[in-house]
C-alpha positions in Angstrom: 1.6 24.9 -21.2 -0.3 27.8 -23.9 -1.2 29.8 -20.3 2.5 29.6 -19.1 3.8 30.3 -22.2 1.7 33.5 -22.6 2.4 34.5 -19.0 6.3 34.3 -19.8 5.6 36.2 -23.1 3.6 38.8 -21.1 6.4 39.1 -18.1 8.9 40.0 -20.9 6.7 42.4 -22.6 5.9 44.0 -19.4 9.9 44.5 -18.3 10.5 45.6 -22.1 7.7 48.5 -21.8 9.0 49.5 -18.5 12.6 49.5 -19.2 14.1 53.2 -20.3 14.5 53.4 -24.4 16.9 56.4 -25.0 17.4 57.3 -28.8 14.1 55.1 -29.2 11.6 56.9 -32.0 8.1 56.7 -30.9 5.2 54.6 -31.9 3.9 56.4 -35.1 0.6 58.4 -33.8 0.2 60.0 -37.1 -0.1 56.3 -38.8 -2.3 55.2 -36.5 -4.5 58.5 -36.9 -3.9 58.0 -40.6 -6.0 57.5 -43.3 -4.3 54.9 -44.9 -3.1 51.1 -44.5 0.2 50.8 -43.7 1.4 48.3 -45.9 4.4 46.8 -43.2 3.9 46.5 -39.5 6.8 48.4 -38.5 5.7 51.6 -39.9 3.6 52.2 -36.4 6.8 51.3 -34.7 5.3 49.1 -32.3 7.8 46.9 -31.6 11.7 47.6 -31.5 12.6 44.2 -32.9 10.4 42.8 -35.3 9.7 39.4 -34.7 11.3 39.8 -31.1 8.3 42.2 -30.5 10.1 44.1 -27.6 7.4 46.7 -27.3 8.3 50.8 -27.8 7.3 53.5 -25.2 3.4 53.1 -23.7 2.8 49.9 -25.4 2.3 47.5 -22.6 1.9 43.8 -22.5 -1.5 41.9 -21.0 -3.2 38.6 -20.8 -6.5 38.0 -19.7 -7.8 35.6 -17.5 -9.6 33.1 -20.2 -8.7 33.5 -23.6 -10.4 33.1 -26.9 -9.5 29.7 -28.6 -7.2 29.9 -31.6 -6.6 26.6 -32.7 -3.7 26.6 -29.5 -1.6 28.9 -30.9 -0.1 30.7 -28.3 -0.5 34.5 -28.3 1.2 38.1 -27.5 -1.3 40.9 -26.7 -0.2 44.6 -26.5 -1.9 47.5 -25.9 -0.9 51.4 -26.9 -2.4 54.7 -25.2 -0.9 58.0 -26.8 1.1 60.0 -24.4 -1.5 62.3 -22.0 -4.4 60.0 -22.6 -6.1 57.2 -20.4 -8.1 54.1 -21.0 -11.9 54.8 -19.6 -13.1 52.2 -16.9 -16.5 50.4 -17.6 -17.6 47.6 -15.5 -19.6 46.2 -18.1 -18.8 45.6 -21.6 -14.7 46.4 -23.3 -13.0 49.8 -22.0 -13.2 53.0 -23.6 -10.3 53.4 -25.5 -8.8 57.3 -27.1 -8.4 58.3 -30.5 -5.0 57.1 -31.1 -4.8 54.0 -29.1 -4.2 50.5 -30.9 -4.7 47.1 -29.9 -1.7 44.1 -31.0 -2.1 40.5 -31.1 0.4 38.1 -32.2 -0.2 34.2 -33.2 1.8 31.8 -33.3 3.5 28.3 -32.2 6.5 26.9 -30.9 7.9 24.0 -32.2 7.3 21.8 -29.5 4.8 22.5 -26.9 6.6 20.5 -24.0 9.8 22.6 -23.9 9.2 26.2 -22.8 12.4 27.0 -23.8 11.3 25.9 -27.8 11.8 29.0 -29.9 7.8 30.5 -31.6 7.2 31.0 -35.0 5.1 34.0 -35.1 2.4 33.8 -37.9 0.6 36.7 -37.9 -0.3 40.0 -35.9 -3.6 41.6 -36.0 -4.2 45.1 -35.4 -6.7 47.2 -34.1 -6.7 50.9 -34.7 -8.7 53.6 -32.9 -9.2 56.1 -35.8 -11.3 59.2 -35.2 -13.8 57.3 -37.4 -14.1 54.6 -35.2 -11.9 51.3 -34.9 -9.6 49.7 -37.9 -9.0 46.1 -37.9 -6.0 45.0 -40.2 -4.5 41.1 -40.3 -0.7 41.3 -40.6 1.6 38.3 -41.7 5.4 37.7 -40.8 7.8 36.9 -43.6 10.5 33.9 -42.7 12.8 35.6 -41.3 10.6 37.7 -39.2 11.9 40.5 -40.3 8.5 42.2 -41.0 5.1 41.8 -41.3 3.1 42.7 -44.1 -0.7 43.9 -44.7 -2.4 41.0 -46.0 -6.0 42.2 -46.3 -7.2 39.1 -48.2 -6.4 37.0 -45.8 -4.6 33.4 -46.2 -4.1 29.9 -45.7 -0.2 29.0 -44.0 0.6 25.4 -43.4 1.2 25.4 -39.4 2.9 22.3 -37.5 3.8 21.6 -33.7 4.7 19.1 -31.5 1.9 19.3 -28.5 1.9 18.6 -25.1 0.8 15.3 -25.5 3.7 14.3 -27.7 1.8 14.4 -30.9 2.4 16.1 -34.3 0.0 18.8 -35.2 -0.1 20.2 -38.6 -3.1 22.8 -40.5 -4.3 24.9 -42.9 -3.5 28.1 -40.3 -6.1 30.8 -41.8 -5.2 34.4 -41.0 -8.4 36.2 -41.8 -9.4 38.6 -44.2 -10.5 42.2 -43.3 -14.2 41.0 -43.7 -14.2 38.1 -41.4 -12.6 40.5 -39.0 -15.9 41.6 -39.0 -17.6 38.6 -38.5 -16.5 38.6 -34.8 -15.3 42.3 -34.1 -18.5 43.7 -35.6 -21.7 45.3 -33.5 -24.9 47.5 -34.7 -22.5 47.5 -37.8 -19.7 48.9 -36.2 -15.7 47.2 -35.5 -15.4 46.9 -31.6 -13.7 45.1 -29.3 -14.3 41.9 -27.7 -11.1 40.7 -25.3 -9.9 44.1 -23.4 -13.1 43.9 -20.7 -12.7 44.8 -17.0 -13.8 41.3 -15.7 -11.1 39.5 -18.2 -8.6 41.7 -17.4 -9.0 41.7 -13.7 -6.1 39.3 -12.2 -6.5 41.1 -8.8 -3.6 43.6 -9.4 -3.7 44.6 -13.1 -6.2 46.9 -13.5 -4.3 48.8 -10.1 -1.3 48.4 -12.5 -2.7 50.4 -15.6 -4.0 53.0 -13.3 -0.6 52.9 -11.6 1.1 53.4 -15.6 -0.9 56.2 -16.5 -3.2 53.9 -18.7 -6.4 53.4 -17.2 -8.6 56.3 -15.2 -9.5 53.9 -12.1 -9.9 50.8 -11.0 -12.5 50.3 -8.6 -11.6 47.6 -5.9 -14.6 45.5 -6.4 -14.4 45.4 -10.0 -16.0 42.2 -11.6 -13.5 39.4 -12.2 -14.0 36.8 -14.6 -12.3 33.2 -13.4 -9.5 31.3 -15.1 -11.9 28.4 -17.3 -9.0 25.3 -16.8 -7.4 26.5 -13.1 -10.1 24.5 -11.0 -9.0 26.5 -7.8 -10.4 29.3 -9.6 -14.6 29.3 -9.1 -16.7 26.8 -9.8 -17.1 24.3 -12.9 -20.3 26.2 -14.0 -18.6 29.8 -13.4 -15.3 28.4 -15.4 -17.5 26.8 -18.1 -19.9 30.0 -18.6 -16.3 32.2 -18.7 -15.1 29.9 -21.4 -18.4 30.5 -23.4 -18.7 34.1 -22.7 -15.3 34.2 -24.4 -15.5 32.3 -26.6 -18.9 32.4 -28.0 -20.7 35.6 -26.7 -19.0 37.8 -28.7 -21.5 36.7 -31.3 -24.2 34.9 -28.9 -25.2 38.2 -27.3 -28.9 40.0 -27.8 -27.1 42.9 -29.8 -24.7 40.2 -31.9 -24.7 38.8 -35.3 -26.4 35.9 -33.5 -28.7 37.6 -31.7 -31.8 36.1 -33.6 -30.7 32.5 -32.4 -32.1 33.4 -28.7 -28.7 32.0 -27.1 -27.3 34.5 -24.7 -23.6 33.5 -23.3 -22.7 36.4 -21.9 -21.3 35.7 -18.5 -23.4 38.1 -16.3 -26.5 36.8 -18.2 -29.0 35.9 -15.8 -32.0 34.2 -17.9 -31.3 30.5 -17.6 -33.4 29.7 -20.9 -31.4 32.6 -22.5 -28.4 30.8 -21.4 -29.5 28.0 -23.7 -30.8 25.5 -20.4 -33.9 23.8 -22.1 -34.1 26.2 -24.5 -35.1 24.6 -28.2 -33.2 25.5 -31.2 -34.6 28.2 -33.6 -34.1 26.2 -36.7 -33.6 22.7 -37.0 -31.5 20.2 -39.2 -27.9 19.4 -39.1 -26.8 22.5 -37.0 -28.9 21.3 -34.2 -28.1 17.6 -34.7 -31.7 17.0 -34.7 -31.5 17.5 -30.8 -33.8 19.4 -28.9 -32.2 21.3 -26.6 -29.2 23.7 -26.7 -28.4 23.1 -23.6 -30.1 19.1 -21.8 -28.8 19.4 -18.2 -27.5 16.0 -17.2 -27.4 15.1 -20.5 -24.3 16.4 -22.8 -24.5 13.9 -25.4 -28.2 15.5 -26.1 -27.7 18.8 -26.0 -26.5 21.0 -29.2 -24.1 23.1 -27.2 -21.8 20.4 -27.3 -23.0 18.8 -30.2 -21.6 21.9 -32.0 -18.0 22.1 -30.3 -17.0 18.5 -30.6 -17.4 18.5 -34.5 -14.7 19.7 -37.4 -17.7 20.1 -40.1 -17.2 23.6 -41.2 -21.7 23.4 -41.7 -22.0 23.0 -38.1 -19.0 23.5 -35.7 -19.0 26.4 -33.5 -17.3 28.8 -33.6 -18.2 29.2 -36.9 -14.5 30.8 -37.3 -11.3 30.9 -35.9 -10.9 27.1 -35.5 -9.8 23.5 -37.8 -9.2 21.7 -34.6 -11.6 20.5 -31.5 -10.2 22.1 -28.2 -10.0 18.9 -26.1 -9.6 20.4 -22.6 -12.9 22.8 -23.0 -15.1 20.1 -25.0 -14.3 18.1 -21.3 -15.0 21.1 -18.9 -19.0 22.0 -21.3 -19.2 18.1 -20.7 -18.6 18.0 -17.2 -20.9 21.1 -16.7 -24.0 19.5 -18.2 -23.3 16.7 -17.2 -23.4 18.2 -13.6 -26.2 20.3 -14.3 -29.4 19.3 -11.8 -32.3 18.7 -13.7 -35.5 20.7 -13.4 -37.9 19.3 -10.9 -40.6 18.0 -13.2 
């Protein structure tokens, strides 16, 4: 239901983007190039609507392939390439974005999961600025009547409920983070980057053609790497699903230049050291983090292996990711299962 949802939200953003705008002002370049923080959202001029979120001139909808887990809030993602510039292709690693270009994504939830038709109450939109300096990343929150969104650099705490797809009332402390914490996911060699925007998670099999199509991206090779769609089981293999659900979700900090580097657990998707990969590999430090287990990774054995250990657990000292989450995601806690669980087991 989240992937339809986004798809819908994406199909609308995309006719929005492409539709003609007469009288229309243009997204604000000089903000964006700026040296200060706009205090309200609409001062880029992103959107045409506020909380509608129609998207201005060049600022395109996307979805990728497997998302980053957000507590199952549903999300809008939009990108924006001044006018005369291009996105730079790179097989490996996020595109090369211009000065000028941003990055918008929108949380939030409908009120009831099981009707697509039930109307989203947009929390917050984070921004990501490409400044001559380097990138910006600013957390942005939406009054009630979504009228605007305002800077909130310190971050908060906004009650959140939903009805899921199951039925069930779902209600949390939703934390938008503070410019910091940004950091804590967006930062490498001390540096904001990106971590979504990447060839292989954008790759659908038409919409990297598309962008180059728009004017937004300088090529799009035909065998450009594709990463698979983690809960559509026609799409690869339960290991290549489960390892693009942790490359996703996990590898933006469990790479060899991340913030958890010195951990020795390396989920990038096109990692090729099984150990790396956390497959018998024993824990740096032990204690409660590791669940007193020994490996990150036990093949055959996912109640012994601190992998999952670490994603079925609320406790704010141990769950991973160590942000970003309050609730256990149910469906990807099944596919790591399943995939260690399936795992062959070294030939002793």
């Amino acid at each position: 239901m989240i992937r339809a949802l986004a798809a819908l939200f994406g199909w609308l953003a995309l006719v929005s983007a492409s539709a003609a705008q007469p009288g229309r002002a243009p997204v604000a370049l000089d903000v964006i190039l700026g040296d200060t923080l706009p205090r309200n959202l609409s001062e880029f001029r992103f959107f045409s609507d506020g909380i509608g979120q129609t998207p201005n001139a060049r600022v395109i909808g996307y979805e990728l392939n497997t998302p980053l887990f957000s507590d199952y809030a549903v999300k809008q993602r939009f990108a924006f390439v001044p006018e005369g510039q291009t996105v730079r292709y790179t097989e490996e690693g996020v595109l090369d974005f211009p000065v000028g270009s941003a990055l918008i994504k929108s949380f939030g939830y409908p009120a009831d999961f099981r009707d697509p038709g039930s109307p989203v109450r947009w929390i917050e939109t984070r921004v990501l600025l490409r400044r001559e300096s380097g990138w910006v990343a600013l957390p942005y929150i939406w009054n009630e009547d979504g009228s605007e969104a305002v800077l909130a650099r310190a971050g908060r705490r906004l009650p959140a409920s939903w009805i899921d797809a199951q039925g069930e009332t779902q209600a949390i402390s939703y934390r938008v983070p503070n410019q910091n914490q940004c950091k804590g996911c967006h930062a490498r060699h001390d540096e904001i980057t990106l971590i979504g925007p990447q060839a292989r998670n954008l790759n659908d099999g038409s919409r990297l053609a598309q962008w180059v199509d728009w004017g937004f991206l300088d090529r799009a090779p035909v065998d450009a790497p594709r990463l698979p769609v983690w809960d559509d089981e026609s799409d690869g293999s339960l290991a290549e699903r489960a390892r693009a659900y942790l490359d996703v979700n996990c590898a933006h900090c469990h790479n060899r230049d991340g913030p958890a580097s010195n951990s020795g657990l390396f989920l990038q998707y096109q990692e090729a050291d099984t150990v790396a990969r956390g497959i018998l590999k024993r824990p740096v430090a032990a204690g409660r983090g590791s669940g007193n287990l020994a490996f990150d990774i036990a093949p055959g054995d996912p109640d012994r292996s601190i992998l999952l250990f670490r994603m079925q657990t609320d406790d704010p000292g141990i769950a991973m990711p160590e942000l970003g989450r309050a609730l256990l995601h149910r469906e990807a806690i099944a596919l790591i299962r399943r995939y260690i669980a399936e795992m062959p087991q070294p030939a002793s």
